[in-house]
TORKOL-4160 file (C-alpha; in steps of 0.2 Angstrom, whole numbers, padded with zeros to 4 digits, m for minus):
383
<pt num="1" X="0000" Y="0000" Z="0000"/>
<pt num="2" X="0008" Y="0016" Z="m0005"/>
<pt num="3" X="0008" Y="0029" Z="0007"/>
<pt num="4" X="m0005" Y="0042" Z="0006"/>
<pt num="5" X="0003" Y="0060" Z="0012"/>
<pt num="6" X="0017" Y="0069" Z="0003"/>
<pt num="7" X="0027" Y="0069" Z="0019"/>
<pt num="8" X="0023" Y="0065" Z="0038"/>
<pt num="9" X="0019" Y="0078" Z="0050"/>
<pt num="10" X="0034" Y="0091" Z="0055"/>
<pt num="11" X="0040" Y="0095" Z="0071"/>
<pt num="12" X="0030" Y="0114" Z="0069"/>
<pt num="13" X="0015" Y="0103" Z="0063"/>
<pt num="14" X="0017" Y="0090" Z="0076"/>
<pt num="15" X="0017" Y="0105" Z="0092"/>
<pt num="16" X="0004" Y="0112" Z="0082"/>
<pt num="17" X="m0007" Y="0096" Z="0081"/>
<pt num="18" X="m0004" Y="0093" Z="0100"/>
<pt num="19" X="m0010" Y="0112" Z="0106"/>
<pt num="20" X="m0026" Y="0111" Z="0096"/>
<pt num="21" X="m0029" Y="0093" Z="0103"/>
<pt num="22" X="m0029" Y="0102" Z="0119"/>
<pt num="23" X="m0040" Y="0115" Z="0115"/>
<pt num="24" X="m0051" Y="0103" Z="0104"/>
<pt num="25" X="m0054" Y="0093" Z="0123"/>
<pt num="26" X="m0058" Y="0111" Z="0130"/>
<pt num="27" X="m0071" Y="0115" Z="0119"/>
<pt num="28" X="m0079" Y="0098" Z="0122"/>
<pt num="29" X="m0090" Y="0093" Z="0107"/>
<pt num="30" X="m0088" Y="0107" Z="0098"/>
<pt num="31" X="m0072" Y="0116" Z="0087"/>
<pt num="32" X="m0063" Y="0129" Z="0096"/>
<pt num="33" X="m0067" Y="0146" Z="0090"/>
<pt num="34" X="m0058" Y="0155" Z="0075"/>
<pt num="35" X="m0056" Y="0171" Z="0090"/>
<pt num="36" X="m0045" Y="0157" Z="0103"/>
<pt num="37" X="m0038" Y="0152" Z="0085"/>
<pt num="38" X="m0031" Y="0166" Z="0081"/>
<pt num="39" X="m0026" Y="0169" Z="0099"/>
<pt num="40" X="m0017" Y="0154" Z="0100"/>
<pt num="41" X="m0006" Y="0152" Z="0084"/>
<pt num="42" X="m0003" Y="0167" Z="0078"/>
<pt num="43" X="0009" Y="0162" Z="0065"/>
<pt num="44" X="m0006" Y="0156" Z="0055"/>
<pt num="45" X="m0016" Y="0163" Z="0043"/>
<pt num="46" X="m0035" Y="0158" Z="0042"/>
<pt num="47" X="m0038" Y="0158" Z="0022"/>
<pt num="48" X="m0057" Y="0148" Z="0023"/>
<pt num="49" X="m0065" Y="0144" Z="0037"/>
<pt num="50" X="m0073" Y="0127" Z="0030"/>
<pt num="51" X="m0077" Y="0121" Z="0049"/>
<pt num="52" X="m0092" Y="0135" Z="0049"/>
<pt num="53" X="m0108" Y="0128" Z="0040"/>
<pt num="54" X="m0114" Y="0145" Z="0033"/>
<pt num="55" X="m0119" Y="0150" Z="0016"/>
<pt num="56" X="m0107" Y="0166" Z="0013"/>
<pt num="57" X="m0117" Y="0173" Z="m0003"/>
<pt num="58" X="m0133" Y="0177" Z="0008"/>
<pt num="59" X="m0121" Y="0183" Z="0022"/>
<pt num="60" X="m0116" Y="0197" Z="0009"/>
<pt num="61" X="m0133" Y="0200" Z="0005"/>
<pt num="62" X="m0138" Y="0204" Z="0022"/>
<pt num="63" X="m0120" Y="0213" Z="0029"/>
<pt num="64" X="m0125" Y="0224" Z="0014"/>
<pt num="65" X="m0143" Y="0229" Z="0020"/>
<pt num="66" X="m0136" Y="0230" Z="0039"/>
<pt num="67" X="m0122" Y="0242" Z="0033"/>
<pt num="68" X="m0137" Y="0254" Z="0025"/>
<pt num="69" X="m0146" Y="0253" Z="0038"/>
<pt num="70" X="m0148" Y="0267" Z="0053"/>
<pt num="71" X="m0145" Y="0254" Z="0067"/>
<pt num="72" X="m0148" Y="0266" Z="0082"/>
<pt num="73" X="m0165" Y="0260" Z="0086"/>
<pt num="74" X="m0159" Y="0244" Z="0085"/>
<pt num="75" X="m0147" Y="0243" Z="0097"/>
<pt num="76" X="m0153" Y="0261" Z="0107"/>
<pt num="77" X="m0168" Y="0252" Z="0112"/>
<pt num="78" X="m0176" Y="0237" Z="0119"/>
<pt num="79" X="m0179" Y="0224" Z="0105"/>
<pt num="80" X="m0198" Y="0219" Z="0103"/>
<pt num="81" X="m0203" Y="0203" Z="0113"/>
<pt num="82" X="m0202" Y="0185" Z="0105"/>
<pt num="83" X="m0221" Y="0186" Z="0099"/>
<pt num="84" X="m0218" Y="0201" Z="0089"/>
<pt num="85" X="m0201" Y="0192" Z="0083"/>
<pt num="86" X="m0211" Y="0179" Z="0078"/>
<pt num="87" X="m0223" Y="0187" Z="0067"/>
<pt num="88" X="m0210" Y="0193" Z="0055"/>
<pt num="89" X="m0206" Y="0173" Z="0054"/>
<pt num="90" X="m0224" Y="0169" Z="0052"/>
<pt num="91" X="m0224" Y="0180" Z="0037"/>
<pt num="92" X="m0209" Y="0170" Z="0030"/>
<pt num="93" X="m0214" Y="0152" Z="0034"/>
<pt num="94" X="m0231" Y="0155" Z="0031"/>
<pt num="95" X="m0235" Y="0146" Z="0049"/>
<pt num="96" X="m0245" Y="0155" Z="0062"/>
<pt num="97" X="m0235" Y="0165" Z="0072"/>
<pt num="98" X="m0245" Y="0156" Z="0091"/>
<pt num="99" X="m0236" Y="0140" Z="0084"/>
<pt num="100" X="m0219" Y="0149" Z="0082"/>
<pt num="101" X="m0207" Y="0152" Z="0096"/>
<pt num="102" X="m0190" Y="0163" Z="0095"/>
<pt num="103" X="m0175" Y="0156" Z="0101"/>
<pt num="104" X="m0157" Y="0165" Z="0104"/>
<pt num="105" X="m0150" Y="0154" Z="0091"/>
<pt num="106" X="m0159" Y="0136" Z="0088"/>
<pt num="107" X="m0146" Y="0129" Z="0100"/>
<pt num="108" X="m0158" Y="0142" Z="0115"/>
<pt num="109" X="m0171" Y="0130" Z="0108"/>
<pt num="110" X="m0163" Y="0111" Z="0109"/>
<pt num="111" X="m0156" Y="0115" Z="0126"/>
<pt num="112" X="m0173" Y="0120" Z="0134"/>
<pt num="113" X="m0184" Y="0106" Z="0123"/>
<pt num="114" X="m0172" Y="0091" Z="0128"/>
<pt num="115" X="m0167" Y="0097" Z="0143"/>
<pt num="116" X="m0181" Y="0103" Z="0152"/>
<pt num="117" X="m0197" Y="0101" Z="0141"/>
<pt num="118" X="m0195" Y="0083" Z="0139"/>
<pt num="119" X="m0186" Y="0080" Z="0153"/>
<pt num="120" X="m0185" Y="0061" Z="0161"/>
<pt num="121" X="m0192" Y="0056" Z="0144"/>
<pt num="122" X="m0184" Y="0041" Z="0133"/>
<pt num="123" X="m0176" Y="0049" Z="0118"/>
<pt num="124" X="m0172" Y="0039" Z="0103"/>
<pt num="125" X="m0158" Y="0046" Z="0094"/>
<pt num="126" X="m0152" Y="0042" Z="0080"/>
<pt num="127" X="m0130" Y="0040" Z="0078"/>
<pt num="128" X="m0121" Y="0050" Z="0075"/>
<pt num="129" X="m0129" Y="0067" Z="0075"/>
<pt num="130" X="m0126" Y="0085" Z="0083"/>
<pt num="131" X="m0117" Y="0080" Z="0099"/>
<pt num="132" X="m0128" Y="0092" Z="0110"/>
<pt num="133" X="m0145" Y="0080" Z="0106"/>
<pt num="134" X="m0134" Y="0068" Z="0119"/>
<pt num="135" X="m0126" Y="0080" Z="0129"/>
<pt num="136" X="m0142" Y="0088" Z="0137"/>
<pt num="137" X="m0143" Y="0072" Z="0148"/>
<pt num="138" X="m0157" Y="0075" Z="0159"/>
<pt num="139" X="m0166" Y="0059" Z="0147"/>
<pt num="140" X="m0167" Y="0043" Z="0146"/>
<pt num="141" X="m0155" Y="0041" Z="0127"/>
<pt num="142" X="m0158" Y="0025" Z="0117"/>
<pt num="143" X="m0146" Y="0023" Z="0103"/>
<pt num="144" X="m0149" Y="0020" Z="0084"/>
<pt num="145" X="m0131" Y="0016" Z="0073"/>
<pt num="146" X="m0132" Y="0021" Z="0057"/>
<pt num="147" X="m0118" Y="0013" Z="0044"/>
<pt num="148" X="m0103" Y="0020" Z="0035"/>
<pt num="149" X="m0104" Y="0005" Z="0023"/>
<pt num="150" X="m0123" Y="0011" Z="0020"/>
<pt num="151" X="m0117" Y="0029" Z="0018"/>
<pt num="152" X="m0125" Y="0032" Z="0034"/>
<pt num="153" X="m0141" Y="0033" Z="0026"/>
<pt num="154" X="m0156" Y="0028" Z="0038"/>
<pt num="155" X="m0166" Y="0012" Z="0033"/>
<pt num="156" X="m0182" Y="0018" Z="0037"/>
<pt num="157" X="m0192" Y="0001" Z="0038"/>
<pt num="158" X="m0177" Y="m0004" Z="0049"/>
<pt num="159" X="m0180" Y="0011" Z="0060"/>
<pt num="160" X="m0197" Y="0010" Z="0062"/>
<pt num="161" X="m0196" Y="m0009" Z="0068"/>
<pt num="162" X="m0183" Y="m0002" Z="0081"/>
<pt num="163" X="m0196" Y="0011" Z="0087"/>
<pt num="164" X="m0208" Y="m0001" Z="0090"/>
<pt num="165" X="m0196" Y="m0014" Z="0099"/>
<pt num="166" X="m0190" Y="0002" Z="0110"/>
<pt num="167" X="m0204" Y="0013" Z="0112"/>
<pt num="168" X="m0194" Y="0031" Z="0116"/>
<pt num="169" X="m0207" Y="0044" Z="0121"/>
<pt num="170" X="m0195" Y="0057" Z="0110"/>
<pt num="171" X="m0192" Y="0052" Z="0093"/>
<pt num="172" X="m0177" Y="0063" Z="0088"/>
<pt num="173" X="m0173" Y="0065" Z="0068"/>
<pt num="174" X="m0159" Y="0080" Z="0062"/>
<pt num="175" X="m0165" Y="0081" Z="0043"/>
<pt num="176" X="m0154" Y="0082" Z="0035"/>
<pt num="177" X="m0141" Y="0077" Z="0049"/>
<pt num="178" X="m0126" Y="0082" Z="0055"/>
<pt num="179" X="m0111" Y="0077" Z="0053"/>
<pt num="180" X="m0115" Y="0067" Z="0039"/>
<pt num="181" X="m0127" Y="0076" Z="0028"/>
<pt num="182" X="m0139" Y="0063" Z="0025"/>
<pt num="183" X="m0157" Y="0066" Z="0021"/>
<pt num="184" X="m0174" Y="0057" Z="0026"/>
<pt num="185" X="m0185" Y="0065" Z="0013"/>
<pt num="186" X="m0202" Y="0071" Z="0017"/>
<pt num="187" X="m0213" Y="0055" Z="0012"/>
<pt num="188" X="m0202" Y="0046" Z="0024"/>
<pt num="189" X="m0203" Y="0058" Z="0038"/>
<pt num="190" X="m0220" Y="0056" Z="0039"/>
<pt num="191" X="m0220" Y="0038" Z="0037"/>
<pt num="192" X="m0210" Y="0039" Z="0054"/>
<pt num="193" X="m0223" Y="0048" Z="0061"/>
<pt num="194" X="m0238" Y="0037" Z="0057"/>
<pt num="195" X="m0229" Y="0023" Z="0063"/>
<pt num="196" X="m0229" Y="0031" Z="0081"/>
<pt num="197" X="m0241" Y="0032" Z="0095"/>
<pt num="198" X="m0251" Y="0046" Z="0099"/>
<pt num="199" X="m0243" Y="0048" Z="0115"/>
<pt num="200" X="m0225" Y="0049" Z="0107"/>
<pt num="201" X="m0216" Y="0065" Z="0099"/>
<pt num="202" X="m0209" Y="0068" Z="0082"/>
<pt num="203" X="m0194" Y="0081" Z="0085"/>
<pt num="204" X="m0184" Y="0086" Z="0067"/>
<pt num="205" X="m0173" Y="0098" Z="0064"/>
<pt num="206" X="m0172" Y="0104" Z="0049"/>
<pt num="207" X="m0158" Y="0117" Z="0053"/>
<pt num="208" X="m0150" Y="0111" Z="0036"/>
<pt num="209" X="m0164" Y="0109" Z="0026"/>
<pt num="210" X="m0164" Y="0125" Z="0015"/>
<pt num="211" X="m0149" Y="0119" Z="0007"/>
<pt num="212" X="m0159" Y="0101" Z="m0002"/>
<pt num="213" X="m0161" Y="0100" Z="m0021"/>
<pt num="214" X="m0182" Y="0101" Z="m0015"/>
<pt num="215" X="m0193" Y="0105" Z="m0002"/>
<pt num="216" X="m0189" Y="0092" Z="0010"/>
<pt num="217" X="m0198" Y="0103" Z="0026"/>
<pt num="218" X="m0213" Y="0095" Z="0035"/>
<pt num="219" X="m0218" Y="0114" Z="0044"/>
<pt num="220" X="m0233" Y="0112" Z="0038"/>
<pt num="221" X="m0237" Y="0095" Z="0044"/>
<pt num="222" X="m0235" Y="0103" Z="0061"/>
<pt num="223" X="m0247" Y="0117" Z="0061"/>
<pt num="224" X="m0260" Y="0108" Z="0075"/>
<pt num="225" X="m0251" Y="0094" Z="0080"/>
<pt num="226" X="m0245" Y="0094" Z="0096"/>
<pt num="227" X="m0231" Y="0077" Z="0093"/>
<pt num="228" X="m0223" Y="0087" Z="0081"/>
<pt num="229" X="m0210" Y="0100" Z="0086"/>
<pt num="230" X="m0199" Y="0107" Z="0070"/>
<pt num="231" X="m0182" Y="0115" Z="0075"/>
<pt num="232" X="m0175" Y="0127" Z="0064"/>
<pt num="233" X="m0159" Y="0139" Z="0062"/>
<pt num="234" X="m0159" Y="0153" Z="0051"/>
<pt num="235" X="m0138" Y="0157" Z="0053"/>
<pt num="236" X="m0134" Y="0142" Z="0039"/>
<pt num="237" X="m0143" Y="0146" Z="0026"/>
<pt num="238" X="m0140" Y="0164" Z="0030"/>
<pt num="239" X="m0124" Y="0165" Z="0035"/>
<pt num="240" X="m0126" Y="0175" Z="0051"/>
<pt num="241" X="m0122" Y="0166" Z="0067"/>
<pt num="242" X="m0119" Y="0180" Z="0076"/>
<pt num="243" X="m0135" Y="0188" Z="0078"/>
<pt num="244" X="m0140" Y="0171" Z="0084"/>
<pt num="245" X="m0157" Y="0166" Z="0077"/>
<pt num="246" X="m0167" Y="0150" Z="0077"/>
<pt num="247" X="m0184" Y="0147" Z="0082"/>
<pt num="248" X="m0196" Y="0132" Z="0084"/>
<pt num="249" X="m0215" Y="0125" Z="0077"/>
<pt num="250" X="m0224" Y="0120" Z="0091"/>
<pt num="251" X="m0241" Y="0128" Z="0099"/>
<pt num="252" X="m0237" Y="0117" Z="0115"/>
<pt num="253" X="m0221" Y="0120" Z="0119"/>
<pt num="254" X="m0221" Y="0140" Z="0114"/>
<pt num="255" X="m0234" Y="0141" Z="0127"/>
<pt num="256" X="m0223" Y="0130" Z="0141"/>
<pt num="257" X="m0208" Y="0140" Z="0134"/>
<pt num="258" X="m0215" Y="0157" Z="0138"/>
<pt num="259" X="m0222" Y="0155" Z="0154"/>
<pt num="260" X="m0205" Y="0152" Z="0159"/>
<pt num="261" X="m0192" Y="0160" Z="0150"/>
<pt num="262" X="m0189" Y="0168" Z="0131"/>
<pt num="263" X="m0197" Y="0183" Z="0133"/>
<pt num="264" X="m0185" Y="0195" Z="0128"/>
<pt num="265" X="m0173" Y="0183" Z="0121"/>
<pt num="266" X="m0170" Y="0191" Z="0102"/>
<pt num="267" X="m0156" Y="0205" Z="0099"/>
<pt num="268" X="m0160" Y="0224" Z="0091"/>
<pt num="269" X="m0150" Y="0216" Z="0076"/>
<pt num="270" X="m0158" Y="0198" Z="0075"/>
<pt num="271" X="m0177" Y="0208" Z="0075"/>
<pt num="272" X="m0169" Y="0218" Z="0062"/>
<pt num="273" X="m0166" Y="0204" Z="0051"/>
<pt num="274" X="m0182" Y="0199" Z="0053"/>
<pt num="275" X="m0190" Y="0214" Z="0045"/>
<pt num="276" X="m0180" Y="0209" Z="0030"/>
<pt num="277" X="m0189" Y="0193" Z="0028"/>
<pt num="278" X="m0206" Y="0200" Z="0023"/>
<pt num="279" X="m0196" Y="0212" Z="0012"/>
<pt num="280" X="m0199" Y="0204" Z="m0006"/>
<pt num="281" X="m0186" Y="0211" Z="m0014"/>
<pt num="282" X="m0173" Y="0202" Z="m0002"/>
<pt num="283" X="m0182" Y="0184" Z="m0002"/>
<pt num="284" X="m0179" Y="0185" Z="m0021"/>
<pt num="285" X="m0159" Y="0191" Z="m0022"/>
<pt num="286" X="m0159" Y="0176" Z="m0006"/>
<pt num="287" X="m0168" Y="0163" Z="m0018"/>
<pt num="288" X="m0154" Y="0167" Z="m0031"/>
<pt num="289" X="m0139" Y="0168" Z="m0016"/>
<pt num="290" X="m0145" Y="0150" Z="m0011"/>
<pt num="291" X="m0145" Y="0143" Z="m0029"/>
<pt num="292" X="m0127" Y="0152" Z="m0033"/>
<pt num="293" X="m0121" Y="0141" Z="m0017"/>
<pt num="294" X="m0129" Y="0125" Z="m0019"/>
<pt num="295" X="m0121" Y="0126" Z="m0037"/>
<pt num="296" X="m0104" Y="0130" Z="m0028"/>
<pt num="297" X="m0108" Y="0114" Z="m0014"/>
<pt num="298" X="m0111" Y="0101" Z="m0031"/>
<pt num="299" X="m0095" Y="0107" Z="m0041"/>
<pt num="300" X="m0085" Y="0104" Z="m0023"/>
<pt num="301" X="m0092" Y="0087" Z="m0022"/>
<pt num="302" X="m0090" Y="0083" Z="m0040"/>
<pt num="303" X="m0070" Y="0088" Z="m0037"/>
<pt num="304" X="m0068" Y="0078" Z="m0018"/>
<pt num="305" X="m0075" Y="0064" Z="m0031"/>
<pt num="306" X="m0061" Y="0064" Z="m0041"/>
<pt num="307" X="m0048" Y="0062" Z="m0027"/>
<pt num="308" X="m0044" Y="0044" Z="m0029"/>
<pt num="309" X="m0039" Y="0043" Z="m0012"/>
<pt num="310" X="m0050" Y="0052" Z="m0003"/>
<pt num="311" X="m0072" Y="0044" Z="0002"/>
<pt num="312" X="m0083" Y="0057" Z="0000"/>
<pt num="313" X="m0099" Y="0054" Z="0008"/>
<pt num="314" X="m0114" Y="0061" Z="m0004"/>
<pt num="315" X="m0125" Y="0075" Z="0006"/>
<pt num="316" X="m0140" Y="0086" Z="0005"/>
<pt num="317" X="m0134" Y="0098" Z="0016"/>
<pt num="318" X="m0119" Y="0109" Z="0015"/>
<pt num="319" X="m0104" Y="0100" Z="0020"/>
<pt num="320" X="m0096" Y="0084" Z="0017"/>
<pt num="321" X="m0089" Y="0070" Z="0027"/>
<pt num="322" X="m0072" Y="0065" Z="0019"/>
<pt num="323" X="m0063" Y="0048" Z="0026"/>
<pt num="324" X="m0043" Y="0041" Z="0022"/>
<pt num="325" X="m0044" Y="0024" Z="0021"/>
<pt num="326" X="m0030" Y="0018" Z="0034"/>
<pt num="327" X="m0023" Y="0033" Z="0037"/>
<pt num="328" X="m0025" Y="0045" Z="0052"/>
<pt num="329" X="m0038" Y="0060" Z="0047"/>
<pt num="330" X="m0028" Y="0071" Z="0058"/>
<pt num="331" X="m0013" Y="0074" Z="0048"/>
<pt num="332" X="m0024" Y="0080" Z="0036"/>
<pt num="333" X="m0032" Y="0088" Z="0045"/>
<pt num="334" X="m0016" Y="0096" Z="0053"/>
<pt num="335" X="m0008" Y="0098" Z="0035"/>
<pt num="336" X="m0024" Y="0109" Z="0028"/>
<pt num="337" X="m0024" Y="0118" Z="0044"/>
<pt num="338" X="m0007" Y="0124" Z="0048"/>
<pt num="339" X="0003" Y="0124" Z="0033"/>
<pt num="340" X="m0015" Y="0131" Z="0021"/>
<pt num="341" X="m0025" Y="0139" Z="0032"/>
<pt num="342" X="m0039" Y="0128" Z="0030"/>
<pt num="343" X="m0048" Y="0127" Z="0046"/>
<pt num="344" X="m0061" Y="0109" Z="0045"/>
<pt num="345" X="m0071" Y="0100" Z="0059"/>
<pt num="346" X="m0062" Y="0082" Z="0066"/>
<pt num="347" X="m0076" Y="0071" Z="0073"/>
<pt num="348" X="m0066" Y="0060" Z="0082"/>
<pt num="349" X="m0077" Y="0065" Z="0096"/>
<pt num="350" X="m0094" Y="0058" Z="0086"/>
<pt num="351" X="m0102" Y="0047" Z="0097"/>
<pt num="352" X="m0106" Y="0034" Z="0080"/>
<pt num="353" X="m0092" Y="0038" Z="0070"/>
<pt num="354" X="m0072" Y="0031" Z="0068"/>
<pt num="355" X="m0057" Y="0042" Z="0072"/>
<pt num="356" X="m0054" Y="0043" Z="0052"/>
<pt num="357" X="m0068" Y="0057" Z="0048"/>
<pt num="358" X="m0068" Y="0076" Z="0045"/>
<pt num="359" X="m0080" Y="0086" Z="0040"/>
<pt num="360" X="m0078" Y="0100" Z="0028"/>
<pt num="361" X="m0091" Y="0114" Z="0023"/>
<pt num="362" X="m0093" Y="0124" Z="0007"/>
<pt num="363" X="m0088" Y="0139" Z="0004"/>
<pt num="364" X="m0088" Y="0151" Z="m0012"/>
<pt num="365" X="m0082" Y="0145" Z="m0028"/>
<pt num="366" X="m0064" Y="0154" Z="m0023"/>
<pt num="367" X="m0063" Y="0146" Z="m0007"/>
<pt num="368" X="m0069" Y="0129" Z="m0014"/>
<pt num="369" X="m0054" Y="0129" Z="m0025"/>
<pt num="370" X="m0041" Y="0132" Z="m0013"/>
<pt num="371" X="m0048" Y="0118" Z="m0003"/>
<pt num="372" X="m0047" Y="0108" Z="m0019"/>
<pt num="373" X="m0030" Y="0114" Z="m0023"/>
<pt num="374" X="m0022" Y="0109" Z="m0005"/>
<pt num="375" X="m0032" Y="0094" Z="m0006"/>
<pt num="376" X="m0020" Y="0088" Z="m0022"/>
<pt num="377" X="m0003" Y="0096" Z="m0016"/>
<pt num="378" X="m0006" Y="0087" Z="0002"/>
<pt num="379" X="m0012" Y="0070" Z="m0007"/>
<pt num="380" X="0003" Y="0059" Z="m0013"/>
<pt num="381" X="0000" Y="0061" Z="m0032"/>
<pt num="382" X="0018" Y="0063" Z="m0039"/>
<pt num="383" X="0014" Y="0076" Z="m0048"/>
């Protein structure tokens, strides 16, 4: 077997590979920030942040209407509270704003639905998946392995079978999921839920979902249910994590939610943004920012496909799982890092994933190149 790398990790590499390690444990199940980053290893220059799952055409869009904007009242002010945030939202999503609750980015949302709403509960969740589903440990967790040699794509009949043998209160589905990208489309999703008793929950998160070939949402299938909760964050398909937005679909839980916390959870500038989603105009130039990316996302994929060394997982979403076939995942991901300024998400810390896995996010077409481009000088290709 020839060997994969161009050349083994140097000693700059190897310290370098050893401090982020350390600041990986730190963080715990997520990736250290690009601020501690930057702190920590000055002598390296960020050049695309493919560990951040945004799309940075609709982040344009928006940073050019915020910088237009008189933001005084914005910030001057108290923001309106979440029932007012939530009309603008109704207006976008086309769900009643009482079925709509406002959450200080969609993680606000997960913590307070898993760990105090269906608190005690059995949760069935589905491996692997965002680590924070299994990290709000106030439940009762049962575990359903997804398989590499299936692409990590769900068997549906196979899962449904499992539901009935372990009865979880709390059926969990991320859709499409994360880390992996796979997608249960719609018609499937619902199978799910028709397989379940009245007394059990449907949660999905569709945080990811804006960036599928088709509409793949069930929102609407929640509108008077009470056993389906959508979750949703609006900073990936927009690209602004930092005015932390998210918000869930479900009557029940918006009314539990607000008669104990979330009522002035939104920002000046999150309220703002919402104002733009009613705005016409800027749903269309975003419907055309989200087709520009999605093109840029497929032409990545088609190059990762084309590395014979490299497994690329196929995805709906916006990010791909790559995998090295007997070779440790951190040299590359040390190499892209320090030596190309190409920052990427390890999952060794997956529960349901190997040690040989990272996760790497679309970008711009520039970006997408230079991640192609570091890809082929890292790779042993003798050229």
């Amino acid at each position: 077997r020839r060997v994969l790398f161009r050349s083994p990790l140097s000693k700059k590499e190897r310290t370098f590979n050893e401090r982020f390690m350390e600041l990986k444990e730190e963080a715990g199940s997520h990736s250290p920030s690009i601020h501690k980053l930057l702190e920590e290893f000055p002598q390296v220059r960020i050049e695309v942040d493919a560990c951040f799952l945004c799309n940075p055409y609709a982040f344009d869009l928006f940073y050019g209407k915020l910088k237009d904007t008189n933001l005084e009242k914005y910030i001057k002010f108290y923001p309106p509270q979440n029932e007012e945030v939530a009309e603008n939202i109704s207006e976008f999503i086309k769900v009643p704003s009482d079925h709509i609750l406002v959450g200080n980015g969609a993680i606000e949302i997960i913590e307070q639905l898993i760990g105090n709403y269906c608190k005690h509960a059995k949760v069935g969740i589905i491996l692997p998946t965002f680590s924070t589903y299994y990290e709000s440990a106030t439940f009762q967790p049962v575990y359903y392995e997804l398989n590499a040699k299936n692409n990590f794509e769900l068997d549906v009949d196979d899962y449904i079978k499992w539901l009935k043998k372990n009865k979880p209160e709390i059926v969990l589905l991320v859709n499409p999921n994360n880390p992996t990208g796979t997608l249960i489309p719609k018609e499937d999703v619902m199978k799910i839920y028709d397989s379940l008793s009245p007394n059990q929950t449907l949660i999905v998160d569709e945080s990811f979902i804006h960036f599928t070939t088709r509409d793949e949402s069930i929102e609407q299938e929640a509108i008077g249910r009470d056993n389906i909760v959508i979750i949703k964050s609006l900073s990936k398909d927009f690209g602004v994590a930092g005015i932390r937005l998210g918000y869930a679909i479900n009557k029940k839980f918006k009314e539990w939610a607000l008669s104990n916390a979330f009522l002035w959870n939104s920002n000046g500038i999150a309220y703002y943004f919402t104002t733009l989603l009613s705005d016409k105009r800027f749903r269309t130039a975003y419907t055309k920012c989200k087709n520009k990316y999605n093109k840029d996302r497929d032409s990545l994929y088609k190059e990762l496909q084309k590395l014979p060394d490299i497994k690329v997982y196929p995805s709906e979403a916006n990010f791909f799982v790559i995998e090295t076939p007997g070779e440790d995942i951190s040299i590359l991901f040390t190499k892209l890092f320090y030596t190309y300024g190409i920052y990427t998400r390890i999952l060794n810390d997956k529960k349901g994933m190997g040690k040989n896995y990272l996760r790497l996010a679309s970008k711009d077409r520039r970006e997408n190149l230079k991640i192609i481009n570091a890809l082929k000088q890292i790779l042993n290709y003798g050229n």
